[in-house]
C-alpha positions as a Markdown table, in Angstrom:
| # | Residue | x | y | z |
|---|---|---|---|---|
| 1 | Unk | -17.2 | 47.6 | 50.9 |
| 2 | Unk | -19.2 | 45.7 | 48.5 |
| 3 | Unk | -18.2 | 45.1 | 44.6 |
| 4 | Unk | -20.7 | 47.4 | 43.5 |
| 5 | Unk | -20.0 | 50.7 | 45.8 |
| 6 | Unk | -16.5 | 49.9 | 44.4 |
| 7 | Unk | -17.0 | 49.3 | 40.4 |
| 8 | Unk | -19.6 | 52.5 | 41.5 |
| 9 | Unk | -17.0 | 54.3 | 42.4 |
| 10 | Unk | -14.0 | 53.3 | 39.8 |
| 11 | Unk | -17.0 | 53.5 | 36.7 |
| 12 | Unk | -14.5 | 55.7 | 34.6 |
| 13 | Unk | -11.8 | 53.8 | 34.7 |
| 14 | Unk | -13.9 | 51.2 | 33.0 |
| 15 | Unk | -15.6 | 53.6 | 30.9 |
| 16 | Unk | -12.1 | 55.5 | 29.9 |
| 17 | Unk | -10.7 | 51.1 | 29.1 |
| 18 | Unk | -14.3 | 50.3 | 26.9 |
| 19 | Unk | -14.3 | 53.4 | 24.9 |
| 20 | Unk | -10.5 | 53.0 | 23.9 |
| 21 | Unk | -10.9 | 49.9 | 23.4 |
| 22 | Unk | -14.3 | 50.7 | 20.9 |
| 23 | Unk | -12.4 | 53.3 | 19.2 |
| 24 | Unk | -9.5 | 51.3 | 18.7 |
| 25 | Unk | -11.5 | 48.7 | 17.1 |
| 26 | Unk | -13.0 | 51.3 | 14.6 |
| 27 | Unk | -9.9 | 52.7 | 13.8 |
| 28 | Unk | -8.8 | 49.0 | 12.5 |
| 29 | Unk | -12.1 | 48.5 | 11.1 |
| 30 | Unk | -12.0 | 52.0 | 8.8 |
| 31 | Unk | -8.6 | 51.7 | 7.7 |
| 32 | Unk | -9.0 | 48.5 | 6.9 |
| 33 | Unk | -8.7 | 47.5 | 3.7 |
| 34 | Unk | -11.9 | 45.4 | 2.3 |
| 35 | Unk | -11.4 | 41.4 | 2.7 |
| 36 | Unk | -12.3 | 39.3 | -0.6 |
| 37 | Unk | -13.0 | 35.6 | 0.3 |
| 38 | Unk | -12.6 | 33.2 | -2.3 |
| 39 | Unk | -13.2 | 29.2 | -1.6 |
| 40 | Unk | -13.1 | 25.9 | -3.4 |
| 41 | Unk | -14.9 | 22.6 | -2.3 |
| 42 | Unk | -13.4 | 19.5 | -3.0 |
| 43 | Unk | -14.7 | 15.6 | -2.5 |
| 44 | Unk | -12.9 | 12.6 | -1.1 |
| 45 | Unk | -13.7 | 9.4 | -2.3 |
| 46 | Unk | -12.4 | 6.3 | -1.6 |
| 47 | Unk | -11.1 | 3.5 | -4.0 |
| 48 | Unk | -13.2 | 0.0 | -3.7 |
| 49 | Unk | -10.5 | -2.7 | -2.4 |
| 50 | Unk | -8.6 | -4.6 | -4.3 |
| 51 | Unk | -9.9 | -2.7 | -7.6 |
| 52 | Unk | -7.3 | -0.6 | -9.3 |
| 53 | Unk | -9.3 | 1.7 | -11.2 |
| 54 | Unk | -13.5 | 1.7 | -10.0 |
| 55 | Unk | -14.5 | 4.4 | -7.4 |
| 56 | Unk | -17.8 | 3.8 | -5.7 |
| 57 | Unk | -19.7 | 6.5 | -3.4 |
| 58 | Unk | -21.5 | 3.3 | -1.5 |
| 59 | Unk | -20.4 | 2.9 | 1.7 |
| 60 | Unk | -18.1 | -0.6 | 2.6 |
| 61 | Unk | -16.1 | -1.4 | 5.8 |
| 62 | Unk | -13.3 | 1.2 | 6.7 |
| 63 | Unk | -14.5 | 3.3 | 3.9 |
| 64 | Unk | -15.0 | 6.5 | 6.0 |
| 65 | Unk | -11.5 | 5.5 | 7.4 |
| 66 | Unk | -10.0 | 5.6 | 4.0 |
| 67 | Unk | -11.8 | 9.2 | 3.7 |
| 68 | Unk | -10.3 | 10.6 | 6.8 |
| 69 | Unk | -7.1 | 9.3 | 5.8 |
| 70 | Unk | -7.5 | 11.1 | 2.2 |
| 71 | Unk | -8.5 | 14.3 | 4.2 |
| 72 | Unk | -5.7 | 14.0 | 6.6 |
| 73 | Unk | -2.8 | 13.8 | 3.8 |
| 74 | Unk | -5.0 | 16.4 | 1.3 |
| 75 | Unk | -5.4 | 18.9 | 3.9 |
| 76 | Unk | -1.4 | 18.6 | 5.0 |
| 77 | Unk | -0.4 | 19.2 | 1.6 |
| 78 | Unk | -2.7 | 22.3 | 1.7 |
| 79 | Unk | -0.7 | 23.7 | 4.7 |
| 80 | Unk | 2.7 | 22.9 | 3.3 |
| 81 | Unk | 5.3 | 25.8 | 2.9 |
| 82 | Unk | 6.9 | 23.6 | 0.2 |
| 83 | Unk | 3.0 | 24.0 | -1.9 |
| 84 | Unk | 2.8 | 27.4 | -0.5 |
| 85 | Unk | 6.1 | 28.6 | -2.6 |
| 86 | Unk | 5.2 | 26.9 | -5.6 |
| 87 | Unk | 2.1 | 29.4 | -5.4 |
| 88 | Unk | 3.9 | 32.2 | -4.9 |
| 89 | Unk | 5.9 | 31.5 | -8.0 |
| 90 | Unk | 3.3 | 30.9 | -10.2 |
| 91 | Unk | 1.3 | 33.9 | -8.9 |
| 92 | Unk | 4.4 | 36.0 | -8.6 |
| 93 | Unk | 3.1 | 37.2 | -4.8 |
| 94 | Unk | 5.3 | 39.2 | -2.6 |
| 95 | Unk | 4.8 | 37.2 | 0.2 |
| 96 | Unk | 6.1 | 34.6 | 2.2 |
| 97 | Unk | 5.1 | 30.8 | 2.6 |
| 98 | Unk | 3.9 | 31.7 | 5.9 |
| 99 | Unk | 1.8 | 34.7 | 5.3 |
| 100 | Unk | 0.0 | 33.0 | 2.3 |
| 101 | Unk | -1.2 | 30.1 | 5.0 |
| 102 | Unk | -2.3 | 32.6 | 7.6 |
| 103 | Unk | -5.0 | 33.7 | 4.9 |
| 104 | Unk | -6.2 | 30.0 | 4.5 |
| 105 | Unk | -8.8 | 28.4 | 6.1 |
| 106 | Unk | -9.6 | 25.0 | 5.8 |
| 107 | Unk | -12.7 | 22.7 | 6.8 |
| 108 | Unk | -14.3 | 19.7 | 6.3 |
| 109 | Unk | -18.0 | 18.1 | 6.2 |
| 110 | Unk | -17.9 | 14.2 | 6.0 |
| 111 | Unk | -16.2 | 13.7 | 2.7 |
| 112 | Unk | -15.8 | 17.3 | 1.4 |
| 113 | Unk | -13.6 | 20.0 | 1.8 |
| 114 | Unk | -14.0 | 24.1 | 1.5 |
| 115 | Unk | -10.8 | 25.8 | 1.4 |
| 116 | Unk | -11.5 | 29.3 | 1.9 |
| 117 | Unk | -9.0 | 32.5 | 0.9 |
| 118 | Unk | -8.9 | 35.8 | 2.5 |
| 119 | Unk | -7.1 | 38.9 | 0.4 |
| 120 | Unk | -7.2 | 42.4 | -0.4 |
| 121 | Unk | -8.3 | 41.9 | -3.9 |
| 122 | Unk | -10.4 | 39.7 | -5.8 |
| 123 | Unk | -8.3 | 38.9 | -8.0 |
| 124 | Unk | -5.5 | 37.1 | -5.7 |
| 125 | Unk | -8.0 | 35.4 | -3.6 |
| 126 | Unk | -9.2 | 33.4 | -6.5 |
| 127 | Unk | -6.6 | 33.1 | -7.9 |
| 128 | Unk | -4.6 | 31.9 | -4.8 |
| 129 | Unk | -7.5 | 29.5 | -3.9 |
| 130 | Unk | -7.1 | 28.0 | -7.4 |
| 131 | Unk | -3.4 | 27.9 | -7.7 |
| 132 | Unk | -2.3 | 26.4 | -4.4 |
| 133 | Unk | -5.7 | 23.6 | -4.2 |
| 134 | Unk | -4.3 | 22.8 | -7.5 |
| 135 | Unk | -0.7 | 22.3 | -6.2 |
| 136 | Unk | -1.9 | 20.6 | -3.3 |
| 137 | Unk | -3.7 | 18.2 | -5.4 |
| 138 | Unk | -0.3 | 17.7 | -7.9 |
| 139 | Unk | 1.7 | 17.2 | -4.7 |
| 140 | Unk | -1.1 | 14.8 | -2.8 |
| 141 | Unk | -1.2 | 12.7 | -6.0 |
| 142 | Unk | 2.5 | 12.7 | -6.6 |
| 143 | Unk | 2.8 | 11.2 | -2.7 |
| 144 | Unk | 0.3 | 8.7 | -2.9 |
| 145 | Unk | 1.9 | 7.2 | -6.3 |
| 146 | Unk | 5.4 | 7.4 | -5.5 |
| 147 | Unk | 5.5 | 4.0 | -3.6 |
| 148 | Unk | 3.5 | 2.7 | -7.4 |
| 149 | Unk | 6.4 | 5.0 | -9.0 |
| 150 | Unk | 9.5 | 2.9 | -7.3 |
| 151 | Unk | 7.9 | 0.0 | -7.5 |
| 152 | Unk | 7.6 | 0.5 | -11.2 |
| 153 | Unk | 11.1 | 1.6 | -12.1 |
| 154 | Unk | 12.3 | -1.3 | -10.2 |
| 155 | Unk | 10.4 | -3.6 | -11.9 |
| 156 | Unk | 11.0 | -2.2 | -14.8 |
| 157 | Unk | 15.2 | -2.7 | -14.2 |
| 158 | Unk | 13.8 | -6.2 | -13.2 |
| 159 | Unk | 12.2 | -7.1 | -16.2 |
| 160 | Unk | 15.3 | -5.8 | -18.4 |
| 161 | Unk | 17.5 | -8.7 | -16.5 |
| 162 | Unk | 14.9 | -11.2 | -16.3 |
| 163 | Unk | 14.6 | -10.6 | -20.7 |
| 164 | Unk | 18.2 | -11.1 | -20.5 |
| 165 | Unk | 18.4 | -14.3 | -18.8 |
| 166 | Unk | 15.6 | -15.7 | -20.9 |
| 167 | Unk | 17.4 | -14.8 | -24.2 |
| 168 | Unk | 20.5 | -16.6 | -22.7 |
| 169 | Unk | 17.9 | -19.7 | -21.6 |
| 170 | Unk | 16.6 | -19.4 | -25.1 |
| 171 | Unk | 20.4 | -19.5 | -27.1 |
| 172 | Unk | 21.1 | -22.1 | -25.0 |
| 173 | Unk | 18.3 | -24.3 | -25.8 |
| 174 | Unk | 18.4 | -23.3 | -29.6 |
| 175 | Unk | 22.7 | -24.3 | -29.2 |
| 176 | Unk | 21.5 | -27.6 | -28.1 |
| 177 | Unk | 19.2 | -28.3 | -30.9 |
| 178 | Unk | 21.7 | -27.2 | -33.7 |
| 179 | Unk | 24.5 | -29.1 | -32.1 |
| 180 | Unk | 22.2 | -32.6 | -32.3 |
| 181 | Unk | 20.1 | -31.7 | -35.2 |
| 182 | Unk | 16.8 | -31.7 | -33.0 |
| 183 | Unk | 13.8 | -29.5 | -33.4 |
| 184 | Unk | 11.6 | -30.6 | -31.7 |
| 185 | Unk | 13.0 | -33.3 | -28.3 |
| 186 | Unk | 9.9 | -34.7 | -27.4 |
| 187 | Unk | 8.5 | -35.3 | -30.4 |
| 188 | Unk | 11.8 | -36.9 | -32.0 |
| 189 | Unk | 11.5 | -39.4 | -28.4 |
| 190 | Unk | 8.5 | -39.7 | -29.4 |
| 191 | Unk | 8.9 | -40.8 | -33.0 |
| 192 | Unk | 11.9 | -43.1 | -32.5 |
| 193 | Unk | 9.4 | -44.7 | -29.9 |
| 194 | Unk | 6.9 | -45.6 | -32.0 |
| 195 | Unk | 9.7 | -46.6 | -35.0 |
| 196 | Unk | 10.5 | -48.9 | -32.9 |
| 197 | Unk | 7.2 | -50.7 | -31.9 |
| 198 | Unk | 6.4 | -50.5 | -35.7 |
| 199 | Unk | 9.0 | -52.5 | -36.8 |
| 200 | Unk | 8.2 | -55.2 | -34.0 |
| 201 | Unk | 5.1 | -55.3 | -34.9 |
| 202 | Unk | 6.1 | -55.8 | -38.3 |
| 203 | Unk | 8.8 | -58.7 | -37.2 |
| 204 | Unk | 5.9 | -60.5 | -35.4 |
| 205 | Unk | 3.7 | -60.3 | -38.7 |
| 206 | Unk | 6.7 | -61.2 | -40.8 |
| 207 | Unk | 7.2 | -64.2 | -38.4 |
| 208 | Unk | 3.6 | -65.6 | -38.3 |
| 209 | Unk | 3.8 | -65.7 | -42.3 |
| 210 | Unk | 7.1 | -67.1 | -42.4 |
| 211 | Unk | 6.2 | -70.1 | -40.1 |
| 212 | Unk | 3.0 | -70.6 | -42.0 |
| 213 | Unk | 4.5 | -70.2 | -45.4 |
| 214 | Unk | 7.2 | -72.8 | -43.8 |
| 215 | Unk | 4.0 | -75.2 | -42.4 |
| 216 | Unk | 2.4 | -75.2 | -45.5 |
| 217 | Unk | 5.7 | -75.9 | -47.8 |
| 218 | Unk | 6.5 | -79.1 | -45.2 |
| 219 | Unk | 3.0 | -80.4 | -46.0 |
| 220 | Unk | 3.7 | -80.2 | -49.5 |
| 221 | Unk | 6.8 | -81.9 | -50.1 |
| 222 | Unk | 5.1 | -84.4 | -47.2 |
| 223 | Unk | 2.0 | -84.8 | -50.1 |
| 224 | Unk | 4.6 | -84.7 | -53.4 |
| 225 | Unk | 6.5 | -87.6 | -51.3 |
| 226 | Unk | 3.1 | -89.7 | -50.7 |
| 227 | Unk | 2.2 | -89.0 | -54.5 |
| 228 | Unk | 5.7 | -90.5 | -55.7 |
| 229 | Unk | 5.8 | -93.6 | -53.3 |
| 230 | Unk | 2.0 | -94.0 | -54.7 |
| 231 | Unk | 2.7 | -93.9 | -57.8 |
| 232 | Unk | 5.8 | -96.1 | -57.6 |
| 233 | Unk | 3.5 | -98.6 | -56.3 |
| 234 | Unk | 1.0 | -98.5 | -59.1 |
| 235 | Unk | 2.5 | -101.3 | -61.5 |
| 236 | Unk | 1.4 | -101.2 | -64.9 |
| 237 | Unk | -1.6 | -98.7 | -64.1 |
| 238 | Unk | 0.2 | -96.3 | -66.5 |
| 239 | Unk | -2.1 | -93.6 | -66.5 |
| 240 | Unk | -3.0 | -94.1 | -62.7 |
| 241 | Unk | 1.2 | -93.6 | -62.0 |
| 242 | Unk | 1.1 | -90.5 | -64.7 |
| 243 | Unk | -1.6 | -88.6 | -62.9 |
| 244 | Unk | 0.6 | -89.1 | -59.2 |
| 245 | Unk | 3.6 | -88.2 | -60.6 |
| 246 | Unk | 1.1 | -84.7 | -61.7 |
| 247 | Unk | 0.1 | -84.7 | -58.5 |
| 248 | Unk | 3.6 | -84.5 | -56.9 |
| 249 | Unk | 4.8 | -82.0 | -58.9 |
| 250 | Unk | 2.1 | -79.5 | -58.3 |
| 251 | Unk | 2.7 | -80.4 | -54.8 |
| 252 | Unk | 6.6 | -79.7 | -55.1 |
| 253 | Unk | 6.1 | -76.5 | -56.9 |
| 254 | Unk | 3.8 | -74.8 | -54.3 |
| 255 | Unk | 6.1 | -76.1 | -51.6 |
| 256 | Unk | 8.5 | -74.3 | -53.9 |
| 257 | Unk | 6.7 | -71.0 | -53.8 |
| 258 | Unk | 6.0 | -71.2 | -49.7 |
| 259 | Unk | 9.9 | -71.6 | -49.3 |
| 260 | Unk | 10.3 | -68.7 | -51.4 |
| 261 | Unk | 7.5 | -66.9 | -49.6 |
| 262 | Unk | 9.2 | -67.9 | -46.2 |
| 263 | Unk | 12.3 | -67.0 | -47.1 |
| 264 | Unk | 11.0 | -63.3 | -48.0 |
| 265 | Unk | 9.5 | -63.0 | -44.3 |
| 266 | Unk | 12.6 | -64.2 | -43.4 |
| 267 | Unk | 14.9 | -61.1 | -44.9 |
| 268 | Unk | 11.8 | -58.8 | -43.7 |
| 269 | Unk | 12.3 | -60.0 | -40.1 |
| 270 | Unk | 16.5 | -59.8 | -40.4 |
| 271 | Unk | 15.6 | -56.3 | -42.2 |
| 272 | Unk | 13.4 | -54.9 | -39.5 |
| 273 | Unk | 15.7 | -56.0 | -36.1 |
| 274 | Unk | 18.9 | -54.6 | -38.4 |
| 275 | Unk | 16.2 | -50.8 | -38.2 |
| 276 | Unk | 14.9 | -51.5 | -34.6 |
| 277 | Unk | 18.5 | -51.8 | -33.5 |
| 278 | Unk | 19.6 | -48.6 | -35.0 |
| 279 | Unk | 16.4 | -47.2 | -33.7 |
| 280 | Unk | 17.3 | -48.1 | -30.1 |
| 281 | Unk | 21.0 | -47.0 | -30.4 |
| 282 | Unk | 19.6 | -43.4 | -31.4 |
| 283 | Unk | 16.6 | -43.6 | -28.2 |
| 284 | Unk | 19.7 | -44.5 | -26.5 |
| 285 | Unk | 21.9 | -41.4 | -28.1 |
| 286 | Unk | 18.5 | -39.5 | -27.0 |
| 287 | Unk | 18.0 | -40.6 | -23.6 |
| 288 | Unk | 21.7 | -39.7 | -22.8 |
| 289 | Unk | 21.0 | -36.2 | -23.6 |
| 290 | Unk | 17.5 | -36.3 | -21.4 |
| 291 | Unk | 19.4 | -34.8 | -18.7 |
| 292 | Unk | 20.9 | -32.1 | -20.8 |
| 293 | Unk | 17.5 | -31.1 | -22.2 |
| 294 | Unk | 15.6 | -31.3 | -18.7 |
| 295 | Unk | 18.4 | -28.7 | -17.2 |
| 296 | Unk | 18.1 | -26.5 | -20.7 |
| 297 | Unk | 14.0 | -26.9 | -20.4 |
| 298 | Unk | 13.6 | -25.6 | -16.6 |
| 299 | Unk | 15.7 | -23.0 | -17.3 |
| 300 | Unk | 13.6 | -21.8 | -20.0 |
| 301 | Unk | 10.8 | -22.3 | -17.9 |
| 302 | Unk | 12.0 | -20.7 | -14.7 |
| 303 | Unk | 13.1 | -17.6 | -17.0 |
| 304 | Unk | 9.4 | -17.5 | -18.9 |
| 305 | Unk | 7.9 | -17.9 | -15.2 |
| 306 | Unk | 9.7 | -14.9 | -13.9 |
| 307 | Unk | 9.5 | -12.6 | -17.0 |
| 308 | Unk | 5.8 | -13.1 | -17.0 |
| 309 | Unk | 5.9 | -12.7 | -13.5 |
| 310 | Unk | 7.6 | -8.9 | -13.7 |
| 311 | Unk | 5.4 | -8.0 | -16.5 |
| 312 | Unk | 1.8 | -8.6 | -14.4 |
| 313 | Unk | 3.5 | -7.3 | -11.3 |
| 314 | Unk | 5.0 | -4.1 | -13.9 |
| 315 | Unk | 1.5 | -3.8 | -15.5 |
| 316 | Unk | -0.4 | -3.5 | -11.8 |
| 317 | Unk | 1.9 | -0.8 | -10.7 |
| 318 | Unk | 1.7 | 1.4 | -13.6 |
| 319 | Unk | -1.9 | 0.9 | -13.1 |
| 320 | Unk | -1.8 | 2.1 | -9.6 |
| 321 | Unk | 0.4 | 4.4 | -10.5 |
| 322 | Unk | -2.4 | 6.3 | -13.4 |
| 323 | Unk | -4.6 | 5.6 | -10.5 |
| 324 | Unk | -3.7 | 7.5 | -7.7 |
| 325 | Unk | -2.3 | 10.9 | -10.1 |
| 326 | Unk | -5.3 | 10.7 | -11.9 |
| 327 | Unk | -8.5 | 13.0 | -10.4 |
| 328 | Unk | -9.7 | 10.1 | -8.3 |
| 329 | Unk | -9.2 | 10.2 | -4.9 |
| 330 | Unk | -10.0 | 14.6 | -4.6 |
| 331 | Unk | -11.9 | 16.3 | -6.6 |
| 332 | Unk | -12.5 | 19.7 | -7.2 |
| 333 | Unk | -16.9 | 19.8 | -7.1 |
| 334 | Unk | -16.8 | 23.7 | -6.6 |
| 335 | Unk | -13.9 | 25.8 | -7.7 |
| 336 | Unk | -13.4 | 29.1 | -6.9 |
| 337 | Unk | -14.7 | 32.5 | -8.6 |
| 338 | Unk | -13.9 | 35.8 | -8.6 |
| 339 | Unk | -15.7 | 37.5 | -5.4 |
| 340 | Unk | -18.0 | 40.5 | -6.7 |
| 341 | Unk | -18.0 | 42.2 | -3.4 |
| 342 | Unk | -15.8 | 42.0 | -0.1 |
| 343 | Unk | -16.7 | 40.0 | 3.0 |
| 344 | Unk | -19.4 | 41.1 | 5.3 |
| 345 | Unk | -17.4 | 43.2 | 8.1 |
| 346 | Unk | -16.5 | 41.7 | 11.1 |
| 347 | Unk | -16.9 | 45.1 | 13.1 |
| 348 | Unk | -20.4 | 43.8 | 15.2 |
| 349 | Unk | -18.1 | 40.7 | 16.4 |
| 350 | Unk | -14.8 | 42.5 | 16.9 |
| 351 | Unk | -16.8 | 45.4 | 19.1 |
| 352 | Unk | -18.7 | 42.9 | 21.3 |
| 353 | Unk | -15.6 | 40.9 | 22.2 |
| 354 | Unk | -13.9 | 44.1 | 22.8 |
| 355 | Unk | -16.1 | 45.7 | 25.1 |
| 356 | Unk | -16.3 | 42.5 | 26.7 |
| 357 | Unk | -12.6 | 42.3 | 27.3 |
| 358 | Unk | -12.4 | 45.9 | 28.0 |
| 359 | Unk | -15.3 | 45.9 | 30.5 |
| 360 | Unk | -13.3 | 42.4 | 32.4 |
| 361 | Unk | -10.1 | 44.7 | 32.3 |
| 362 | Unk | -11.6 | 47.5 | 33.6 |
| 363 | Unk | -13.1 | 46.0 | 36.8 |
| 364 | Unk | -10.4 | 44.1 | 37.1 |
| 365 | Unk | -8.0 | 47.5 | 37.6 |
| 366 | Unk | -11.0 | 48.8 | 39.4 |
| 367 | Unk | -10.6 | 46.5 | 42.6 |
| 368 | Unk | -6.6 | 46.6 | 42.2 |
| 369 | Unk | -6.8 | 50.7 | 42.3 |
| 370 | Unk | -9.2 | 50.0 | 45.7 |
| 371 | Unk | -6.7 | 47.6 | 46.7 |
| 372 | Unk | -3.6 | 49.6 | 46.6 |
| 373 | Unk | -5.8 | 52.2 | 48.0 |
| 374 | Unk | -6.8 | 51.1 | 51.3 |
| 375 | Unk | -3.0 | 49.2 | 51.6 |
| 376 | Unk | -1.7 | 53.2 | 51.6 |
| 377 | Unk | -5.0 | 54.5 | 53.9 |
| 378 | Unk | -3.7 | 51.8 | 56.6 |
| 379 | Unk | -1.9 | 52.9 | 59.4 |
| 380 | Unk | 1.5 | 52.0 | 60.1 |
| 381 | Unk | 2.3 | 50.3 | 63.3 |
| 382 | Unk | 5.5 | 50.1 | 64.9 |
């Protein structure tokens, strides 16, 4: 027989499965209570690289990667139990975590997001939209800054050893200078250095004036000499003799005065190398503690270094920390209202796949009735 004598045949077993099937779809569909349909819309953006606090909606490399990603850990807080409960609490439902997600439904359109809330009443589907987007968010933030918020604790125990170790650096350093009465070690090197080229330089001008002062008296006891012999040698030329003998003693007194002058270089030059001595004996006393300061001075440094260090590092992470839980990354563009009327019914959609179903069903049982039929109409052979 062909399909159609049979469905022909068996057309009220398929009419009996379509109109239960119909009824029982208008059944559901009157007792129904009305469905309200709230929805928010939310935007991703994605953070410029290596910038801790600028957003930009231009596109860059791996941009729409960073979106997806966004998406992907936004939407998973959205279908969390653990964010479904905290609505519950705050909306006081009488529901369970998994009944709340079975009314949400999420989707996305390149870099935004519509969540959309199916209930009975207005009132909870806005208010459930509202309530658990806004957990979600407080949850996707709190995720994407706890890496920023361990980091910044453990800088922050960091920084509190690294102050300690410079104060110790610093006591140490301030010890050394109280112990040798130095303020400042460089500059008191310094100083003695330059003491000490002073007072050579002033030995070497000392000594140029003592050897001319010593010159010039020689020459004049030389000419007070000449002047006596001369005027030894002038007879009975008594006022010739008088005016040499003059003439010699001028010459002897300003010999007088060089020696004298000499003599005064000569106590600034024993003067000056007594000072320079003392001056190298404390360069000395202060290149013996060179080694001392150098050990004190990196140890500063090293501590200063890593302090600084900590604080840039500390200051970057609470920065990335404010970024990612502040409204940067998602942001609510549309948020939800109160719906003014229920949903359009589904019954047009629920009918057609019905009778669809129905009418498969029903031709199916069609050819297994025929089937079981002719196996009982055959004869039996022994």
């Amino acid at each position: 027989e062909s399909y159609l004598q049979v469905i022909r045949r068996r057309w009220w077993i398929i009419a009996i499965l379509v109109a239960c099937a119909m009824a029982v779809v208008l059944i559901i569909n009157v007792t129904a209570k009305p469905v309200y349909r709230a929805q928010v819309k939310l935007q991703v953006l994605a953070a410029e690289p290596q910038e801790a606090f600028l957003f930009s909606q231009f596109s860059f490399p791996g941009q729409t990667d960073q979106v997806k990603a966004s998406q992907t850990d936004f939407i998973r807080q959205l279908r969390s139990p653990f964010v479904a409960w905290q609505t519950i609490a705050d909306l006081n439902l009488g529901i369970g975590a998994d009944e709340l997600l079975s009314h949400l439904s999420i989707s996305t359109d390149g870099e935004y997001i519509t969540v959309e809330v199916s209930a009975d009443e207005p009132d909870v589907a806005e208010g459930i939209a509202t309530r658990q987007t806004a957990n979600a968010l407080d949850q996707f933030r709190k995720t994407r800054s706890l890496p920023f918020t361990v980091l910044r604790q453990f800088l922050t125990s960091q920084l509190k050893i690294e102050e300690q170790q410079m104060l110790t650096a610093d006591d140490a350093m301030l010890n050394f200078k109280r112990e040798h009465s130095i303020e400042d070690y460089q500059h008191e090197l310094l100083a003695v250095q330059d003491n000490i080229r002073s007072l050579k330089s002033q030995v070497d001008q000392a000594q140029v004036l003592e050897d001319q002062y010593t010159a010039r008296a020689k020459e004049e006891r030389a000419a007070a000499k000449k002047a006596l012999d001369e005027a030894r040698g002038a007879g009975n030329a008594l006022l010739s003799a008088q005016a040499l003998k003059e003439q010699a003693a001028n010459y002897t007194a300003a010999a007088e005065q060089h020696e004298i002058d000499a003599a005064a270089q000569k106590a600034t030059i024993d003067s000056c190398n007594k000072l320079i001595a003392q001056r190298q004996q404390e360069l000395q006393g202060l290149l013996d503690l060179s080694p001392t300061y150098d050990t004190l001075r990196r140890g500063q440094d090293q501590a200063s270094g890593n302090y600084d260090f900590l604080v840039s590092k500390l200051n970057e992470a609470t920065l990335k920390e404010a970024q990612t839980q502040s409204p940067g990354f998602v942001q609510v563009v549309e948020p939800a209202s109160k719906p003014s009327s229920p949903a359009p019914s589904r019954l047009g959609r629920m009918a057609a796949i019905a009778a669809l179903a129905s009418l498969l069903a029903g031709v199916a049982l069609a050819f297994v009735l025929e089937f079981v039929e002719s196996l009982r109409k055959r004869p039996v052979r022994f």
